[in-house]
C-alpha positions in Angstrom: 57.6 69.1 45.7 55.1 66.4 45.2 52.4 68.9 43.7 55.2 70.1 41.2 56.1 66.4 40.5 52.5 65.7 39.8 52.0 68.7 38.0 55.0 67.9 35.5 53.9 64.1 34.7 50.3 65.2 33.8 51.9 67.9 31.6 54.5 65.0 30.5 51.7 62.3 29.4 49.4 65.6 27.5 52.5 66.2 25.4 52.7 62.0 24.9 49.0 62.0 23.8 49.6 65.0 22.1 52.4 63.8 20.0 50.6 60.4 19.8 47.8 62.3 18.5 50.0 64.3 15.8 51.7 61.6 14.7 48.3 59.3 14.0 46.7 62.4 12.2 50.2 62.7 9.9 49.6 59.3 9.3 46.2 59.1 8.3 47.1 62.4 5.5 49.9 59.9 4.6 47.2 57.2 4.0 44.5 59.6 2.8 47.2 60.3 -0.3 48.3 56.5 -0.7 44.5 55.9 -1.0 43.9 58.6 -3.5 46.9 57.5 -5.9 46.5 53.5 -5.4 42.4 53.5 -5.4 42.3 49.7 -5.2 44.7 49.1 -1.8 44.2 50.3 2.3 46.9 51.2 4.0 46.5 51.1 7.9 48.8 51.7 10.5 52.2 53.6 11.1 55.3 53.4 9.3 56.7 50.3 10.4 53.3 48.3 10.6 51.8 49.6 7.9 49.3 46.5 5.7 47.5 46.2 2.7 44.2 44.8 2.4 41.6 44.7 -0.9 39.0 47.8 -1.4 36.1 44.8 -1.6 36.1 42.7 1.3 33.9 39.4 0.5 32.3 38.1 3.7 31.3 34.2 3.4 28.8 33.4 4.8 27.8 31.1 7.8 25.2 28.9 5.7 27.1 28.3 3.2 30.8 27.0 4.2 31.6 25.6 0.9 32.8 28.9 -0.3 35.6 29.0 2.3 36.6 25.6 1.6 37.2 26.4 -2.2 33.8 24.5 -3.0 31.3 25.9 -5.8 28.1 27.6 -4.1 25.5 26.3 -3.1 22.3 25.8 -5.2 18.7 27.0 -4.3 15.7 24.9 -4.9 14.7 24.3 -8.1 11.1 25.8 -7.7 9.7 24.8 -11.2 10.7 21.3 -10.9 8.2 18.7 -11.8 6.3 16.5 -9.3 5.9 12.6 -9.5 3.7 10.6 -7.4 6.8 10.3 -4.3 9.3 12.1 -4.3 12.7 10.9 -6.1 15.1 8.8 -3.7 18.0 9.4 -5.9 17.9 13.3 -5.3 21.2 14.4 -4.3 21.6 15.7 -1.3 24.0 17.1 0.6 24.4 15.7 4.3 27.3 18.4 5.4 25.9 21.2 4.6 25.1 23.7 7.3 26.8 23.9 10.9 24.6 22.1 13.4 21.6 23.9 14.2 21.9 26.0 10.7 21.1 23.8 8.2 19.2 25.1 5.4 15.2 24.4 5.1 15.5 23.1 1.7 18.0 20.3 3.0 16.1 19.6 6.0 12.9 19.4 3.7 14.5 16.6 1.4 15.8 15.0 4.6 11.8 15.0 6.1 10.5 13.5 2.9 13.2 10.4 2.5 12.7 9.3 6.7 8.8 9.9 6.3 9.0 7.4 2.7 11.2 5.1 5.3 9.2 5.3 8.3 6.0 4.6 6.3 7.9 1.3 3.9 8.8 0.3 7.9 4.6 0.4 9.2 6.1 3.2 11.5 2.8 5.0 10.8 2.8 7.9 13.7 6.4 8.8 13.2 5.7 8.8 9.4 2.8 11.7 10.0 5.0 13.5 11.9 7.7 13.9 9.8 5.0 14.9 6.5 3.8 17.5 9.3 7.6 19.3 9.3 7.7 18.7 5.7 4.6 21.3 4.7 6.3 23.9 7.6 9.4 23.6 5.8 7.6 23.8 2.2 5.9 26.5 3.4 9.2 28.1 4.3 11.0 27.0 1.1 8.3 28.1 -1.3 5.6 30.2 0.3 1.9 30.6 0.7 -0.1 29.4 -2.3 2.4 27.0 -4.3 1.7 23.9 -5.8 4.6 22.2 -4.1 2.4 23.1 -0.8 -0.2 21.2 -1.7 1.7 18.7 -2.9 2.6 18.5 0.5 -0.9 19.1 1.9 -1.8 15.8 0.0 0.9 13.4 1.0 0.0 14.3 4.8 -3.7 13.6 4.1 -3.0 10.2 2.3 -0.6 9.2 5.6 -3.7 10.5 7.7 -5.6 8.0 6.4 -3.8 5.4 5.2 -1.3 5.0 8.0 -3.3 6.2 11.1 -7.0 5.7 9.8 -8.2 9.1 10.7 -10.9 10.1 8.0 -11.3 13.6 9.4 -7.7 15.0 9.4 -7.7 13.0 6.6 -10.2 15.1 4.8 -9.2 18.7 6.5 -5.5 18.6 5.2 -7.1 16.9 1.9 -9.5 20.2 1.1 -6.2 22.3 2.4 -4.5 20.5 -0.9 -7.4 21.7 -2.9 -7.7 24.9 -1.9 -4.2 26.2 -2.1 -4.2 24.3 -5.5 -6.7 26.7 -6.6 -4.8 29.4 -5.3 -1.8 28.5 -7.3 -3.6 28.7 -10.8 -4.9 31.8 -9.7 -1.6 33.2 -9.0 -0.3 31.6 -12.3 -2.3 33.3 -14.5 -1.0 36.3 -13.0 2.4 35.0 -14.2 3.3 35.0 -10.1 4.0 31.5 -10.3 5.0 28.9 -13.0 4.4 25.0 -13.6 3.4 22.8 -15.8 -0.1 20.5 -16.2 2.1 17.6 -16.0 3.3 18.8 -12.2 0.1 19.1 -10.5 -2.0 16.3 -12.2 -0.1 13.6 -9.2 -1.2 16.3 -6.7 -5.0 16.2 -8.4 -5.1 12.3 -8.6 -3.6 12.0 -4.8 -6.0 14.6 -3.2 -9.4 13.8 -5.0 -8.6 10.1 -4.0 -8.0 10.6 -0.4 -11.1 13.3 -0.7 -13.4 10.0 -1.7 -11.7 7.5 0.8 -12.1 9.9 3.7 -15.7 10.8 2.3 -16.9 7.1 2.2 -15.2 5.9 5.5 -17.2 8.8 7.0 -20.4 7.4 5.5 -20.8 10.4 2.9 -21.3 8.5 0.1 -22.6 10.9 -2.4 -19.8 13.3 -1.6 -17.3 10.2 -2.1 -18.6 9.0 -5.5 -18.3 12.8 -6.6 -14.6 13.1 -5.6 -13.7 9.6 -6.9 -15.4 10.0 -10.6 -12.7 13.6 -10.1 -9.9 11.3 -9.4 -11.0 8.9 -12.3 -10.8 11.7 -14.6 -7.9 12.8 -13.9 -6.2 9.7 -13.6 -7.2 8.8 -17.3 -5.6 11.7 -18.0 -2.2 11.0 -16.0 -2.6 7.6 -18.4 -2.2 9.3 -21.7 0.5 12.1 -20.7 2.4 8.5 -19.4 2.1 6.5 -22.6 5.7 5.4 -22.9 5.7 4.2 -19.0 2.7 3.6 -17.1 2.1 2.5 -14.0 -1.4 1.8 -13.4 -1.5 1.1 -9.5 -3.0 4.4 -8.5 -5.6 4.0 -10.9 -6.6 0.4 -9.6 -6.9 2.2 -6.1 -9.2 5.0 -7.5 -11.4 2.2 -9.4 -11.4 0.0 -6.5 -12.4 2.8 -4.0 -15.3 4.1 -6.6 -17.1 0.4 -7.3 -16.8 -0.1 -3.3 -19.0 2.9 -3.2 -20.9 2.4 -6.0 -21.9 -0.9 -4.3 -23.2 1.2 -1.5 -25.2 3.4 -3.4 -26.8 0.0 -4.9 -25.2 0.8 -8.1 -24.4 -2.6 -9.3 -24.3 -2.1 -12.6 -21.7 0.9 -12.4 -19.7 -0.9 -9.9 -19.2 -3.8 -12.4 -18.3 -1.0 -14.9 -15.2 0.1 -12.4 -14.0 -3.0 -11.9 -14.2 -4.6 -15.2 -11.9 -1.6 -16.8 -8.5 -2.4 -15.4 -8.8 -6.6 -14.7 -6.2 -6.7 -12.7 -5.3 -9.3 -9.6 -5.9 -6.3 -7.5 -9.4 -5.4 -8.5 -10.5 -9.1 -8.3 -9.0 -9.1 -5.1 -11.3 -6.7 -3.8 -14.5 -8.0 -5.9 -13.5 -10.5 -4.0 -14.0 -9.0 -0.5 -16.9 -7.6 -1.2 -18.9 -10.4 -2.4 -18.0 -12.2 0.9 -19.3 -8.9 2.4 -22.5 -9.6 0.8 -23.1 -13.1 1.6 -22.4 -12.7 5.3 -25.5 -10.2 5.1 -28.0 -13.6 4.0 -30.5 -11.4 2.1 -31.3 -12.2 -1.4 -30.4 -9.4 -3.5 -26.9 -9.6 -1.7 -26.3 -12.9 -3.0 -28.0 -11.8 -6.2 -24.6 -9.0 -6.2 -22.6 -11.5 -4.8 -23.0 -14.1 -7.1 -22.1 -11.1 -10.1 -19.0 -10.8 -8.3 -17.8 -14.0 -7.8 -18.3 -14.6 -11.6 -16.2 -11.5 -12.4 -14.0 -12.6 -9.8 -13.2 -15.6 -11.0 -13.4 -14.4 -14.8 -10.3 -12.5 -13.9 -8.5 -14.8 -12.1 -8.6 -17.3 -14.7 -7.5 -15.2 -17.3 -4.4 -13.9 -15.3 -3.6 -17.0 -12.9 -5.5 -19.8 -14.8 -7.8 -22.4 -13.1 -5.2 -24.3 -11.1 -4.5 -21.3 -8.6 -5.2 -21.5 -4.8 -7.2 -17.8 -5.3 -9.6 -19.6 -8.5 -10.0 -22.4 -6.3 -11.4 -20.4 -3.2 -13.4 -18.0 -5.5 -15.1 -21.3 -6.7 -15.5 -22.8 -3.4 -17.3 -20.1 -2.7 -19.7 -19.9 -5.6 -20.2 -23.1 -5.3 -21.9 -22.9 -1.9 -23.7 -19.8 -2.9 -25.0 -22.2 -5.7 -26.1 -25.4 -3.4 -27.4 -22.3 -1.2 -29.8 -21.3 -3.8 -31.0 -24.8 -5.3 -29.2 -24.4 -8.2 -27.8 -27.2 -7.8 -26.4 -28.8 -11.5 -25.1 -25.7 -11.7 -23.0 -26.6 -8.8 -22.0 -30.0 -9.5 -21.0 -28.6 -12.8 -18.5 -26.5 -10.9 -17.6 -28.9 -8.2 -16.5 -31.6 -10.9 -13.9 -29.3 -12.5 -13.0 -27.9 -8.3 -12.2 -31.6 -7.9 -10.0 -31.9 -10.6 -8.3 -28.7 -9.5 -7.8 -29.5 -6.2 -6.2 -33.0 -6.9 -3.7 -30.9 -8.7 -3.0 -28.2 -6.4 -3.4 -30.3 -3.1 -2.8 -33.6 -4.3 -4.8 -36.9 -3.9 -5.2 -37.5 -0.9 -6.0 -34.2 1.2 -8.2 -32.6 3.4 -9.3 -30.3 0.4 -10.4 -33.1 -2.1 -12.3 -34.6 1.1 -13.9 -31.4 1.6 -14.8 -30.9 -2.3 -16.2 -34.7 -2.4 -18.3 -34.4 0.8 -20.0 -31.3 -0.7 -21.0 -33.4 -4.0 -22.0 -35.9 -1.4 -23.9 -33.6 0.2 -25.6 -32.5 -3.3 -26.2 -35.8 -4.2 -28.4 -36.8 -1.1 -30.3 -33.6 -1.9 -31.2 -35.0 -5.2 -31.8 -38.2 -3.4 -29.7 -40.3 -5.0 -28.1 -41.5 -1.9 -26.0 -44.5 -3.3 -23.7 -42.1 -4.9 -23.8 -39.8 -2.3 -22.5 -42.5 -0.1 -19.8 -43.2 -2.1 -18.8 -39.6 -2.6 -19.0 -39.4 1.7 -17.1 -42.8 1.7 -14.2 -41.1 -0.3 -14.3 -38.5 1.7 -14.0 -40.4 5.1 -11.6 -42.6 3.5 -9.0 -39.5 2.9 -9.6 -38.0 6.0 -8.5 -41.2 7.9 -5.1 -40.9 5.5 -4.7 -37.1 6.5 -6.0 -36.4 9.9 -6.5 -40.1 11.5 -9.1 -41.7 12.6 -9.3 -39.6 16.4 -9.5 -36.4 14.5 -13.0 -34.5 15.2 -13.8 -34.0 11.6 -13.0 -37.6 10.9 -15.3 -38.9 13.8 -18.0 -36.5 12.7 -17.8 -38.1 9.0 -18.4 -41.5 10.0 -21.5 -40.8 11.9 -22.6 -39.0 9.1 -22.0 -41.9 7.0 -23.5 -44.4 9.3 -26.9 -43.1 9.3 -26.6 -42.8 5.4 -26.4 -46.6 5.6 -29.2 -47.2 7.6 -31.3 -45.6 4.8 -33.3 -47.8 2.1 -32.0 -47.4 -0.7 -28.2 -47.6 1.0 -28.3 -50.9 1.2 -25.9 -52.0 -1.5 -23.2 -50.0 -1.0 -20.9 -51.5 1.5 -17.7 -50.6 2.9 -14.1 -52.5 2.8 -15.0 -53.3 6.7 -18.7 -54.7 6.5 -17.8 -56.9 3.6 -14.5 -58.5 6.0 -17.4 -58.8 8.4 -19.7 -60.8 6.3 -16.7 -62.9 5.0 -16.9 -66.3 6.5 -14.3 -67.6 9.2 -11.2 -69.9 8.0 -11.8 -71.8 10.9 -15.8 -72.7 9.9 -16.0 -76.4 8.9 -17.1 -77.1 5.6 -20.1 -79.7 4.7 -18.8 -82.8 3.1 -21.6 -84.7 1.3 -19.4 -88.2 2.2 -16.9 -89.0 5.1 -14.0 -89.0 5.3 -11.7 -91.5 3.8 -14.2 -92.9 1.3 -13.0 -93.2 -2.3 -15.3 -92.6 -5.4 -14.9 -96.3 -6.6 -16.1 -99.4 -5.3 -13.4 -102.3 -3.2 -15.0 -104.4 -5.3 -15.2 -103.4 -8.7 
């Protein structure tokens, strides 16, 4: 009985699977015919659960979850966009696009560039390289091999090499990477490959010759420095006349700057003045202004020969843009003024020192420590021309300020009055006197004065 049992439920569930199997093969004629007559609907399943769905099925996709949210798409990068010296900060940017871990490289490119501008602005200098590392792996990504935006990139990561870490050599590797793939990029554009404009890649020129020359000359190559610097120069002269409507000069001020520095150390002082007398700017004085300091600290005299053509220039400049009662015209002068006294010319410097004086009484006021200063150095010229009664008044001036300002206990004060106390002892000092030797040479109130008659005795006679 149980083998018959068996035998009739196996032949049961064949005739279920076989009927099952009927019924799903009518079904699928029935919906082989409903597809042939209605071309653009499915229909799947039996009778009673029988659904439409469309022919075209339109999968979004994972990247891109706008789509599903009723959003427009997406765009791609605009690969024949122009390129400024930084990037623009007012690029929009969309912060919710991508799930996490799937963002796309375009967006995480625009996100590298505005935290490296932020981490540099900040002085966070190794974070900054970093981040200009990811962005030329992700412009790599975005645009390929061989692009100008890549060496665009290539060139902002040298300039942070050297700028914000000081490291000439990766400095000049990523540099010559700029170059290269620069080269590559017009090669492929006059195969039509690859489009852009001369206006796009002239900031990428002016950026990567510069760095080129600054990484050249703090590695002591000079000739190979002055070579890429004169490049830059050209090309920023020509970044000048495609901006005439708004220019902005400050990259060309550092390639001038950077070229007279090493003109200077090619002992071209004559082309050095020639860079920094074309844009006379603050800047440039500023660093005439280093460098003739440079020059005096060496004590040879062709260095103070250059350094006295600098401090003229120097001071030629900051007159005309900050006029002679400025703290930076006054220190430029200060120093010429030495270099002068250092060199015998010495009308020359009292020339200079009488108008310092005046300028110092504005700036500082009368009395201070800087208008002592200024008259213990005519002083100091006057005893030199041995004239020392007028150099002791000038030092007498001096001391007499620095008692005001500092005190009499100061060190500078006490080291003064010696200096004028062996002045006095000199010959031809002995007229000049100070406020406190002439109380000493007073006579006392309490002296008694001769009386050519005594006392009580009257002019006339009793008896007259």
């Amino acid at each position: 009985m149980s083998r018959l049992s068996a035998h009739r439920s196996d032949d049961d569930g064949s005739s279920l699977l076989s009927s099952a199997g009927e019924e799903s093969l009518a079904d699928s004629g029935e919906g082989r015919r409903e597809n042939a007559r209605h071309k653009p609907r499915v229909m799947i399943g039996g009778e009673g659960e029988k659904h439409s769905v469309p022919a075209v099925i339109t999968i979004p996709s994972v990247t891109d979850p706008g789509v599903a949210e009723g959003r427009p798409p997406r765009k791609g990068p605009r690969r024949g966009s122009s390129s400024e010296e930084f990037e623009s900060a007012n690029e929009p940017e969309d912060e919710n696009l991508g799930a996490p871990g799937l963002t796309p490289p375009e967006v995480l490119l625009k996100r590298m560039r505005k935290r490296a501008r932020e981490l540099a602005a900040q002085g966070a200098g190794e974070e900054s390289v970093f981040d200009r590392i990811r962005c030329v792996a992700l412009t790599r990504i975005v645009y390929g091999d061989y692009h100008w935006q890549l060496a665009k990139a290539y060139s902002k990561l040298a300039y942070a090499y050297f700028h914000l870490r000081g490291l000439a050599p990766q400095a000049l590797k990523h540099a010559e990477n700029a170059r290269d793939t620069l080269l590559a990029a017009d090669d492929m554009r006059q195969q039509y490959r690859q489009h852009y404009t001369r206006e796009d890649i002239v900031p990428v020129l002016q950026l990567t010759y510069l760095t080129m020359g600054q990484a050249h000359a703090a590695l002591k190559h000079f000739q190979k420095a002055e070579q890429n610097l004169k490049k830059a120069e050209l090309v920023s002269q020509e970044r000048e006349d495609m901006q005439q409507g708004h220019r902005n000069p400050d990259r060309y001020i550092k390639v001038l700057m950077a070229l007279g520095k090493v003109a200077m150390k090619l002992n071209k002082v004559g082309y050095a003045m020639d860079c920094l007398e074309k844009e006379d700017s603050v800047e440039v004085a500023d660093s005439a202004f280093m460098v003739s300091l440079a020059y005096l600290s060496t004590g040879e005299v062709e260095d103070e020969e250059k350094a006295s053509e600098l401090l003229h220039t120097t001071i030629d400049i900051y007159m005309e843009h900050s006029g002679p009662y400025h703290k930076q015209t006054v220190k430029a002068q200060d120093e010429l003024c030495c270099l002068l006294i250092r060199q015998g010319r010495l009308d020359e410097a009292l020339s200079l020192l009488k108008k310092l004086i005046t300028a110092k009484s504005e700036i500082h006021g009368d009395p201070s420590n800087e208008l002592a200063t200024a008259h213990q150095l005519m002083g100091s010229i006057r005893l030199k021309q041995a004239k020392t009664e007028v150099a002791l008044k000038h030092f007498m001036k001096a001391y007499t300020m620095l008692q005001f300002v500092l005190g009499n206990n100061h060190r500078k004060t006490k080291d003064l009055r010696e200096t004028v106390e062996l002045i006095k002892r000199a010959p031809g000092a002995s007229k000049v006197q100070t406020s406190d030797d002439k109380m000493r040479e007073r006579p006392r109130f309490t002296q008694v004065v001769g009386r050519s008659k005594p006392v009580g005795s009257n002019t006339t006679s009793a008896w007259s």
